[in-house]
N, C-alpha and C positions, 0 to 999 in steps of 0.2 A: 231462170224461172224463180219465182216466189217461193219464198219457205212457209210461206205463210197459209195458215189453214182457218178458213173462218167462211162460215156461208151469209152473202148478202142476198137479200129478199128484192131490193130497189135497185139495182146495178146499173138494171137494164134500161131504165126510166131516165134514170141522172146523163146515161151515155146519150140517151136519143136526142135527149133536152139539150144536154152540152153543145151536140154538134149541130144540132138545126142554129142554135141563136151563134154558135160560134160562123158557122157560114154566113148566116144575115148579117153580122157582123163584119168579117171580110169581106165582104159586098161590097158593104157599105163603107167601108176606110177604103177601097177601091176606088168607089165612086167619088167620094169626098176628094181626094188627089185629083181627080179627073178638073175637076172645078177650081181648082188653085188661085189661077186666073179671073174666075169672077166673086169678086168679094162678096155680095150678097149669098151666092148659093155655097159656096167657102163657107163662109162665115154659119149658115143654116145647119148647113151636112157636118160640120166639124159638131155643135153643140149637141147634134142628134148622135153623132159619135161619140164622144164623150160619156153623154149618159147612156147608149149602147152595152159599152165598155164594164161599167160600172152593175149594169143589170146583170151582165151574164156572170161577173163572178160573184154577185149576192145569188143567184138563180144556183152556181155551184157550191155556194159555200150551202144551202138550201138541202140542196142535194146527195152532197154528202155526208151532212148529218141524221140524214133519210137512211145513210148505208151505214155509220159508224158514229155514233153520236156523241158527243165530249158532255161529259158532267156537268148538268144542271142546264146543258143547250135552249135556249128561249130565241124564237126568230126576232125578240125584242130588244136582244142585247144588240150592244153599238156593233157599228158595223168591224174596228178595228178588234173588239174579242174575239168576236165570232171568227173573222179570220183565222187571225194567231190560233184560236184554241182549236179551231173545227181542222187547221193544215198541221196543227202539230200533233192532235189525235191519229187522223189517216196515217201521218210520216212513223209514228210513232209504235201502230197497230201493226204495218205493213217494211219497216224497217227500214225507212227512209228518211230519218231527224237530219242528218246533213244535207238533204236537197232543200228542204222548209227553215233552216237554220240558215245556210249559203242566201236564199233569196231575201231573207228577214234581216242581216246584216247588208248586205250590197243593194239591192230594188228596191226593196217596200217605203221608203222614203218618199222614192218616185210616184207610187202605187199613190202613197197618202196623199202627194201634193195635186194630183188628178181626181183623187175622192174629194179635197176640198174644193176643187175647182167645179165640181158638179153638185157640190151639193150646193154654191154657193147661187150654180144657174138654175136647181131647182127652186131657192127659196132666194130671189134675191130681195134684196135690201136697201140697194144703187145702184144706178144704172150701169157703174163697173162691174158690179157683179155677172153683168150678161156679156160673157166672155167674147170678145172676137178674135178671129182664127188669124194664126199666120204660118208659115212654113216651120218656124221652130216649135211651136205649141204642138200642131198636129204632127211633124216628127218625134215629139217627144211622147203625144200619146200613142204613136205606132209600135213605138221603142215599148211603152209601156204595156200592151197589148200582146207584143213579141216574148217581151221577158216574162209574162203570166204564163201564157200560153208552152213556153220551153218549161217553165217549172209543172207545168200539172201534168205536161205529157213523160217528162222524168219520173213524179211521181205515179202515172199510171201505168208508164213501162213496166213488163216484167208481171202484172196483174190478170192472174187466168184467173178463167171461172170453170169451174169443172160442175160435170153434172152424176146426179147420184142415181142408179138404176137397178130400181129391185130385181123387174122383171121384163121382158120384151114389150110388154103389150105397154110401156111406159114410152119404150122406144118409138112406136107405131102413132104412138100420140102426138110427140113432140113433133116427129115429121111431116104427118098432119094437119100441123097447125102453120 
C-alpha cells in the first residue's frame, strides 16, 4: 500500500477515460493485426492506430494534471514537457521516480519516434509522410503501446483512494448513488 496521503477530486474521471479509450484502443490494434494481409485495410487500421496510440496518452497526460498538476501546467505546452514533467510530478507526489526514470532512459525514444511518425501523418508535407504499414512498424507500435501501458499500471499500482466519513447518513448516500 501507498504511504502516500493526499485527496484527488478527478481520480475517478481520469480512470473511466483511461479505460474506455485504452479498450477502443485494444480493439483496435486487435483488429488492425487481423488485416495484415490486406494492405489497403493494413495500411488504414495501422494509421488510425498510431494516432489512437498517441490520443490516449495526451487524454492521460490531460488527466493527470486534472489530479496532480506540475508547475506552471498549460495543455499548450509540447507534448514532450508535458510528458516528462506531468510523469515525473505523479512519480514524484506518489513515490515512484524510478518507474518514470527506468521508462525515460530505456522506451521513451521509442515513444518519441511513434510521436513523430504521427505527427508527421497529421500534418503532412509529402507524400512519405503518410505512412504505410508493415509487420515491423506495427510491431513496433504494439511494443510501444505495451511498454506505456506496463509503465502507468506500475505507476498506478499500489494507489488507494480512501474515503472520509463524518456520519452514516454519508454512507447511505454513497450507496445510493
Amino acid at each position: 500500500m501507498s504511504n502516500n496521503s493526499k485527496k484527488y477530486d478527478n481520480s475517478d474521471e481520469f480512470q473511466e477515460r483511461h479505460n474506455l479509450i485504452r479498450k477502443d484502443y485494444g480493439l483496435l490494434l486487435e483488429i488492425t493485426g487481423l488485416h495484415q494481409n490486406e494492405p489497403d485495410k493494413f495500411d488504414t487500421l495501422y494509421r488510425a492506430s498510431l494516432k489512437g496510440f498517441l490520443s490516449l496518452i495526451e487524454s492521460d497526460i490531460y488527466g493527470l494534471n486534472q489530479i496532480d498538476q506540475y508547475d506552471g501546467y498549460s495543455d499548450k505546452h509540447n507534448f514532450e514537457d508535458k510528458f516528462k514533467k506531468t510523469f515525473k510530478k505523479i512519480c514524484q507526489t506518489w513515490k515512484k521516480e524510478e518507474i518514470i526514470n527506468e521508462y525515460l532512459d530505456t522506451k521513451y525514444a521509442k515513444l518519441k519516434g511513434l510521436k513523430n511518425k504521427r505527427d508527421k501523418l497529421i500534418h503532412p508535407k509529402k507524400t512519405s509522410d503518410i505512412v504505410c504499414a508493415s509487420v515491423n512498424v506495427f510491431d513496433e507500435l504494439r511494443e510501444g503501446f505495451q511498454d506505456y501501458t506496463k509503465m502507468l499500471h506500475l505507476i498506478m499500482n499500489g494507489f488507494f483512494i480512501s474515503i472520509d466519513i463524518k456520519n452514516l447518513d454519508d454512507i447511505y448516500k454513497l450507496l445510493k448513488k
